[in-house]
C-alpha positions in Angstrom: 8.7 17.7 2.8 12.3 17.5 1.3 12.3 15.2 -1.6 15.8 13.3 -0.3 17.0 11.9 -4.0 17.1 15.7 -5.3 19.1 17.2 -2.5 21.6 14.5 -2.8 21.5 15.4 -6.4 22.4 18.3 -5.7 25.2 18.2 -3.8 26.7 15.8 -5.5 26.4 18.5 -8.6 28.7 20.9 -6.5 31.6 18.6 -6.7 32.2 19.7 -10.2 33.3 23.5 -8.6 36.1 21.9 -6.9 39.5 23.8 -8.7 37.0 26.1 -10.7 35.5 28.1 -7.0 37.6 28.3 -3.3 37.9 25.1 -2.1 35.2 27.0 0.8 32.4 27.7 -2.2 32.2 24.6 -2.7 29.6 23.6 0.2 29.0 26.8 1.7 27.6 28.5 -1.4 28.9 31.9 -1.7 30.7 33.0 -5.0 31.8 36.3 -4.2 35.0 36.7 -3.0 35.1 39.6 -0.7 31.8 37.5 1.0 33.6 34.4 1.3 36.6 36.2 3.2 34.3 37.8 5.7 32.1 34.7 6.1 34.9 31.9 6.4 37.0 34.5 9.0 33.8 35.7 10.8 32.6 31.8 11.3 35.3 30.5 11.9 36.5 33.0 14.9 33.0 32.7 16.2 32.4 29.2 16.4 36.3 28.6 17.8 35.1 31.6 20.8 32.8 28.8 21.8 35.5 26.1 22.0 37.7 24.7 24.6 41.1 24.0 23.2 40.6 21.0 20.7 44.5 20.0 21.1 44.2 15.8 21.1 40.3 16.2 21.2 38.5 13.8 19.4 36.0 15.5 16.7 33.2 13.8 14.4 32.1 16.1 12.4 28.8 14.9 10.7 27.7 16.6 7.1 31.3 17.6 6.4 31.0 17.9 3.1 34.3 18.3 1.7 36.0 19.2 5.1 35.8 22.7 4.9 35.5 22.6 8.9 37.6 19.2 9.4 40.3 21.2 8.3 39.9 23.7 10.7 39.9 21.5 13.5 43.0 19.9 12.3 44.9 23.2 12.0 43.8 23.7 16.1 45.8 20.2 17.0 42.4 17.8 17.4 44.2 14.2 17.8 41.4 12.7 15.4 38.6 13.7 13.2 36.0 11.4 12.0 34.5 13.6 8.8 31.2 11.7 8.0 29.4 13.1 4.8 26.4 10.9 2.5 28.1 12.8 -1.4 30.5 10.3 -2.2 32.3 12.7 -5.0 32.4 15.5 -1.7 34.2 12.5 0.1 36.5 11.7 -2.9 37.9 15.6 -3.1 38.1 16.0 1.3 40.2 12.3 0.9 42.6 14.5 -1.9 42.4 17.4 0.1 43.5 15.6 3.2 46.3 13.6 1.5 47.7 17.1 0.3 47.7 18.2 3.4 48.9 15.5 4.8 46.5 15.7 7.5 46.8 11.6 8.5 44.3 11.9 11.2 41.1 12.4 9.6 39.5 9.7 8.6 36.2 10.9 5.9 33.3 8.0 5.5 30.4 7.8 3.2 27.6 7.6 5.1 24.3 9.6 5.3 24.8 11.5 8.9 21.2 9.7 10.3 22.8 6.5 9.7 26.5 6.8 11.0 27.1 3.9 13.6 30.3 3.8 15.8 31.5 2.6 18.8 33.5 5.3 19.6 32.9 8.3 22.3 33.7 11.9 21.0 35.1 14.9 22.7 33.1 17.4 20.5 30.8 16.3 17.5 30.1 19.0 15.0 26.8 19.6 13.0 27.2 22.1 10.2 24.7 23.2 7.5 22.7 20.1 7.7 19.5 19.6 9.1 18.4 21.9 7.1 18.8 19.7 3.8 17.0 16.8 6.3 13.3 15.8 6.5 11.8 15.9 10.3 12.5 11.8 10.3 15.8 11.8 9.3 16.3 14.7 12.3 15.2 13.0 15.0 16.9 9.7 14.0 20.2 11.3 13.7 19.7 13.2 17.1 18.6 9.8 18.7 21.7 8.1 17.6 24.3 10.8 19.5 23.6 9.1 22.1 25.6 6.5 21.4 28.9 8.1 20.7 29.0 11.1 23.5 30.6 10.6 26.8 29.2 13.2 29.7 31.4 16.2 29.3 31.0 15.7 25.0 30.2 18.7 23.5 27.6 19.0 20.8 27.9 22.4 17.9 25.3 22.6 16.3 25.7 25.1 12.9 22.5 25.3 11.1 20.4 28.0 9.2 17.1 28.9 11.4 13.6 30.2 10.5 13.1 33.3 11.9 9.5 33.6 13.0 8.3 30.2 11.7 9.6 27.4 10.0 10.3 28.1 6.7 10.9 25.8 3.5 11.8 26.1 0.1 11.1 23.5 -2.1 13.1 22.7 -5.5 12.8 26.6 -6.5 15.4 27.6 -8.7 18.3 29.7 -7.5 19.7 32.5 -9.6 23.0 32.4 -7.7 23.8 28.4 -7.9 21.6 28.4 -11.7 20.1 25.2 -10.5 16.9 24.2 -8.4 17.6 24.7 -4.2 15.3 23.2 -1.7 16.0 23.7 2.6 14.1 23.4 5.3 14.7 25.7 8.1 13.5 25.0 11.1 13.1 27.4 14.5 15.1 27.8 17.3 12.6 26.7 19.6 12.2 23.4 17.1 15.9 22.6 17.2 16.4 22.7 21.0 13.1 20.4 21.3 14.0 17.8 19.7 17.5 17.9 21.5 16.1 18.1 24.5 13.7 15.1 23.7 16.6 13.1 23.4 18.5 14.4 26.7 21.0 17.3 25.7 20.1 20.6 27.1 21.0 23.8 25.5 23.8 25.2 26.7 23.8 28.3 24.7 22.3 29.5 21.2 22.5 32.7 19.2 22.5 34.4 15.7 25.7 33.7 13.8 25.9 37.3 12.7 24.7 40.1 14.8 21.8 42.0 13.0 23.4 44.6 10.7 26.2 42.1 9.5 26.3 42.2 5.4 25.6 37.9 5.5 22.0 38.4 6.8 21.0 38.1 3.4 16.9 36.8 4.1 14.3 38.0 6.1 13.2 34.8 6.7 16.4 33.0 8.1 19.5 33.7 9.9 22.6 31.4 10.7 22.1 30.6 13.9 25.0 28.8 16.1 23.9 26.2 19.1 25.9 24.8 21.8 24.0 21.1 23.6 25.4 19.4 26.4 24.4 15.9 27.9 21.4 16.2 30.7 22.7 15.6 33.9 20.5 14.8 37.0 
Protein backbone atom coordinates (compact mmCIF):
# COMPACT_ATOMS: atom_id res chain seq x y z
CA UNK A 1 0.00 0.00 0.00
CA UNK A 2 1.08 3.58 -1.12
CA UNK A 3 1.67 5.70 1.85
CA UNK A 4 -0.52 8.92 0.24
CA UNK A 5 1.36 11.82 2.45
CA UNK A 6 4.87 10.70 0.75
CA UNK A 7 3.76 10.63 -2.79
CA UNK A 8 2.28 14.00 -2.43
CA UNK A 9 5.59 14.94 -0.99
CA UNK A 10 7.01 14.08 -3.69
CA UNK A 11 5.52 15.63 -6.24
CA UNK A 12 5.27 18.61 -4.77
CA UNK A 13 9.33 18.30 -4.58
CA UNK A 14 9.35 18.34 -8.45
CA UNK A 15 8.01 21.81 -8.64
CA UNK A 16 11.45 23.07 -7.73
CA UNK A 17 12.73 21.67 -11.55
CA UNK A 18 10.49 24.08 -13.12
CA UNK A 19 13.12 26.66 -15.27
CA UNK A 20 16.10 24.29 -14.17
CA UNK A 21 14.60 20.85 -16.56
CA UNK A 22 12.03 21.12 -19.84
CA UNK A 23 9.01 22.30 -18.67
CA UNK A 24 8.00 18.17 -19.90
CA UNK A 25 10.71 16.65 -17.08
CA UNK A 26 9.08 18.07 -14.76
CA UNK A 27 6.18 15.35 -14.21
CA UNK A 28 7.19 12.84 -16.65
CA UNK A 29 10.55 12.07 -15.22
CA UNK A 30 13.01 11.83 -17.88
CA UNK A 31 16.32 14.00 -17.79
CA UNK A 32 17.87 13.14 -20.78
CA UNK A 33 17.33 15.16 -23.62
CA UNK A 34 17.42 13.02 -26.64
CA UNK A 35 14.78 10.67 -24.44
CA UNK A 36 12.53 13.36 -23.75
CA UNK A 37 12.33 14.38 -27.59
CA UNK A 38 11.44 10.81 -28.63
CA UNK A 39 9.04 10.22 -25.62
CA UNK A 40 7.09 13.67 -25.74
CA UNK A 41 6.81 13.24 -29.95
CA UNK A 42 6.17 9.44 -29.81
CA UNK A 43 3.30 9.96 -26.98
CA UNK A 44 1.99 12.50 -28.16
CA UNK A 45 1.37 11.31 -31.96
CA UNK A 46 0.21 8.12 -30.47
CA UNK A 47 -2.28 9.08 -28.15
CA UNK A 48 -3.63 12.02 -30.78
CA UNK A 49 -3.97 8.63 -33.47
CA UNK A 50 -6.59 7.56 -31.01
CA UNK A 51 -8.47 10.91 -31.11
CA UNK A 52 -11.29 12.32 -32.89
CA UNK A 53 -10.67 15.90 -33.66
CA UNK A 54 -10.79 17.78 -30.19
CA UNK A 55 -11.72 21.27 -32.06
CA UNK A 56 -14.46 22.90 -29.43
CA UNK A 57 -14.34 19.48 -27.43
CA UNK A 58 -14.62 19.74 -23.94
CA UNK A 59 -11.52 18.04 -22.03
CA UNK A 60 -10.98 17.30 -18.10
CA UNK A 61 -7.91 16.16 -17.74
CA UNK A 62 -7.44 14.61 -14.20
CA UNK A 63 -3.66 14.27 -12.68
CA UNK A 64 -2.46 17.12 -15.01
CA UNK A 65 0.22 17.97 -13.22
CA UNK A 66 1.60 21.00 -14.62
CA UNK A 67 -0.30 20.70 -17.98
CA UNK A 68 2.12 19.07 -19.87
CA UNK A 69 -1.01 17.30 -21.79
CA UNK A 70 -3.56 20.33 -21.24
CA UNK A 71 -1.33 22.13 -23.42
CA UNK A 72 -1.55 19.78 -26.01
CA UNK A 73 -5.11 19.72 -26.22
CA UNK A 74 -5.19 23.36 -26.38
CA UNK A 75 -2.70 23.59 -29.31
CA UNK A 76 -5.51 20.96 -31.21
CA UNK A 77 -8.43 23.73 -30.74
CA UNK A 78 -10.41 21.94 -27.49
CA UNK A 79 -13.05 24.79 -26.61
CA UNK A 80 -12.31 24.16 -22.75
CA UNK A 81 -9.96 22.18 -20.53
CA UNK A 82 -10.66 21.64 -16.98
CA UNK A 83 -6.83 20.57 -15.64
CA UNK A 84 -7.51 18.98 -12.21
CA UNK A 85 -4.23 18.10 -10.28
CA UNK A 86 -4.03 17.55 -6.01
CA UNK A 87 0.24 19.51 -5.92
CA UNK A 88 -0.81 22.92 -5.44
CA UNK A 89 2.90 24.30 -6.43
CA UNK A 90 2.33 21.97 -9.97
CA UNK A 91 -1.04 24.05 -10.14
CA UNK A 92 0.74 27.46 -9.39
CA UNK A 93 3.44 26.93 -12.43
CA UNK A 94 0.43 25.19 -15.22
CA UNK A 95 -1.65 28.68 -13.96
CA UNK A 96 1.96 30.73 -15.14
CA UNK A 97 2.37 28.52 -17.86
CA UNK A 98 -1.19 29.14 -19.13
CA UNK A 99 -1.12 32.94 -18.62
CA UNK A 100 2.12 32.90 -20.87
CA UNK A 101 0.41 31.27 -23.23
CA UNK A 102 -2.34 32.98 -23.08
CA UNK A 103 -4.24 29.89 -23.27
CA UNK A 104 -7.74 31.55 -21.50
CA UNK A 105 -9.58 28.42 -21.64
CA UNK A 106 -8.07 26.20 -19.29
CA UNK A 107 -9.18 26.45 -16.09
CA UNK A 108 -6.38 24.22 -13.53
CA UNK A 109 -8.07 23.31 -9.84
CA UNK A 110 -6.52 21.94 -6.79
CA UNK A 111 -8.12 18.98 -6.05
CA UNK A 112 -7.01 15.32 -5.49
CA UNK A 113 -8.43 13.58 -8.83
CA UNK A 114 -10.75 10.92 -6.39
CA UNK A 115 -12.34 13.81 -5.11
CA UNK A 116 -13.15 16.24 -8.12
CA UNK A 117 -16.92 17.08 -8.19
CA UNK A 118 -18.63 18.90 -11.14
CA UNK A 119 -21.66 19.28 -12.78
CA UNK A 120 -20.44 19.37 -16.02
CA UNK A 121 -20.55 16.56 -18.88
CA UNK A 122 -17.12 16.12 -20.86
CA UNK A 123 -16.40 15.33 -24.40
CA UNK A 124 -13.15 13.41 -23.54
CA UNK A 125 -11.64 13.08 -19.99
CA UNK A 126 -8.00 12.24 -19.83
CA UNK A 127 -6.13 10.01 -17.18
CA UNK A 128 -2.38 10.30 -17.37
CA UNK A 129 0.33 8.78 -15.10
CA UNK A 130 -1.89 8.45 -12.20
CA UNK A 131 -3.36 5.55 -10.78
CA UNK A 132 -0.27 4.41 -10.46
CA UNK A 133 0.69 6.92 -7.60
CA UNK A 134 -3.17 5.82 -6.13
CA UNK A 135 -4.01 3.21 -3.52
CA UNK A 136 -6.84 0.53 -4.74
CA UNK A 137 -9.55 2.88 -2.65
CA UNK A 138 -8.68 5.98 -4.10
CA UNK A 139 -9.01 3.96 -7.65
CA UNK A 140 -12.17 2.82 -7.57
CA UNK A 141 -13.58 6.04 -6.02
CA UNK A 142 -12.26 8.13 -8.74
CA UNK A 143 -13.57 5.65 -11.37
CA UNK A 144 -17.06 5.65 -9.59
CA UNK A 145 -17.27 9.28 -9.73
CA UNK A 146 -16.85 9.51 -13.89
CA UNK A 147 -20.02 8.70 -13.87
CA UNK A 148 -21.09 11.74 -13.06
CA UNK A 149 -19.49 13.99 -15.62
CA UNK A 150 -19.59 11.75 -18.98
CA UNK A 151 -22.37 12.04 -21.41
CA UNK A 152 -22.88 8.59 -23.77
CA UNK A 153 -20.56 9.26 -26.58
CA UNK A 154 -17.63 10.73 -23.77
CA UNK A 155 -14.59 9.31 -24.37
CA UNK A 156 -12.39 8.13 -21.50
CA UNK A 157 -7.97 7.87 -22.11
CA UNK A 158 -6.68 6.26 -19.85
CA UNK A 159 -2.42 6.77 -19.81
CA UNK A 160 -1.04 4.75 -17.15
CA UNK A 161 2.15 2.53 -16.42
CA UNK A 162 1.05 -1.34 -16.31
CA UNK A 163 2.46 -4.47 -14.56
CA UNK A 164 3.51 -6.77 -16.88
CA UNK A 165 2.77 -10.23 -15.62
CA UNK A 166 1.52 -9.16 -12.13
CA UNK A 167 1.04 -6.31 -10.27
CA UNK A 168 3.94 -4.80 -9.38
CA UNK A 169 4.83 -2.07 -6.53
CA UNK A 170 7.58 -0.24 -5.42
CA UNK A 171 7.50 1.19 -2.19
CA UNK A 172 9.55 4.41 -1.01
CA UNK A 173 12.96 2.84 -2.68
CA UNK A 174 15.26 5.38 -3.58
CA UNK A 175 15.78 6.32 -7.21
CA UNK A 176 19.24 6.96 -8.61
CA UNK A 177 17.73 9.00 -11.45
CA UNK A 178 15.35 11.50 -9.35
CA UNK A 179 18.16 11.15 -6.10
CA UNK A 180 15.08 10.85 -3.90
CA UNK A 181 12.78 7.93 -2.59
CA UNK A 182 9.99 6.75 -5.54
CA UNK A 183 7.09 4.62 -4.63
CA UNK A 184 4.24 3.32 -7.75
CA UNK A 185 1.92 0.89 -7.92
CA UNK A 186 1.37 -0.68 -11.21
CA UNK A 187 -1.40 -2.48 -11.68
CA UNK A 188 -2.38 -5.11 -14.75
CA UNK A 189 -4.12 -4.70 -17.69
CA UNK A 190 -6.63 -7.10 -16.78
CA UNK A 191 -6.95 -5.01 -13.24
CA UNK A 192 -7.52 -1.70 -14.93
CA UNK A 193 -10.29 -2.79 -17.32
CA UNK A 194 -12.04 -4.54 -14.22
CA UNK A 195 -12.57 -2.09 -12.35
CA UNK A 196 -13.79 0.07 -15.40
CA UNK A 197 -15.95 -2.30 -16.30
CA UNK A 198 -17.34 -2.59 -12.72
CA UNK A 199 -18.42 0.76 -12.94
CA UNK A 200 -19.99 0.46 -16.68
CA UNK A 201 -17.33 1.64 -19.35
CA UNK A 202 -16.18 -1.10 -21.60
CA UNK A 203 -12.88 -1.16 -23.14
CA UNK A 204 -12.76 0.06 -26.27
CA UNK A 205 -9.24 -0.55 -27.03
CA UNK A 206 -5.87 -1.12 -25.04
CA UNK A 207 -2.22 -1.57 -26.00
CA UNK A 208 1.54 -1.00 -25.14
CA UNK A 209 2.53 2.61 -25.51
CA UNK A 210 5.71 1.54 -27.24
CA UNK A 211 6.03 -1.44 -29.33
CA UNK A 212 8.53 -3.97 -27.84
CA UNK A 213 12.00 -3.00 -29.10
CA UNK A 214 11.30 0.88 -28.57
CA UNK A 215 14.45 2.45 -26.42
CA UNK A 216 11.53 3.76 -23.44
CA UNK A 217 10.88 0.13 -22.39
CA UNK A 218 13.15 0.71 -19.84
CA UNK A 219 11.78 -2.29 -17.04
CA UNK A 220 10.96 -5.71 -17.36
CA UNK A 221 8.38 -5.40 -15.07
CA UNK A 222 6.22 -2.53 -16.60
CA UNK A 223 5.36 -0.98 -19.85
CA UNK A 224 3.29 2.25 -20.57
CA UNK A 225 0.36 1.03 -21.63
CA UNK A 226 -2.47 3.34 -23.38
CA UNK A 227 -6.37 2.48 -22.77
CA UNK A 228 -9.33 3.72 -24.60
CA UNK A 229 -13.15 3.16 -22.22
CA UNK A 230 -16.37 4.02 -23.49
CA UNK A 231 -19.84 4.14 -21.66
CA UNK A 232 -21.77 0.58 -21.66
CA UNK A 233 -24.54 0.66 -23.72
CA UNK A 234 -27.46 -1.91 -23.64
Amino acid sequence: MLNESKVKKFWDSRSALYNKLPFESIVNMEHDPELLKIKVQDETAKVFSWLPSLKGKSILDLGAGVGQWTFRFHAQGASRIVAVEYSEPLVEIGRLEAQSRQAENIEFIVSGAEDFRSNERFDVIFISGLFVYLNDRQVETLISNLKNVVHDDTIIMLRDGTGLAERYEINNQFSELLQTEYSALYRTAQEYKAVFKRVGFETLKDENMFPEGHVLNKYPETRLRLYYFGKCHG
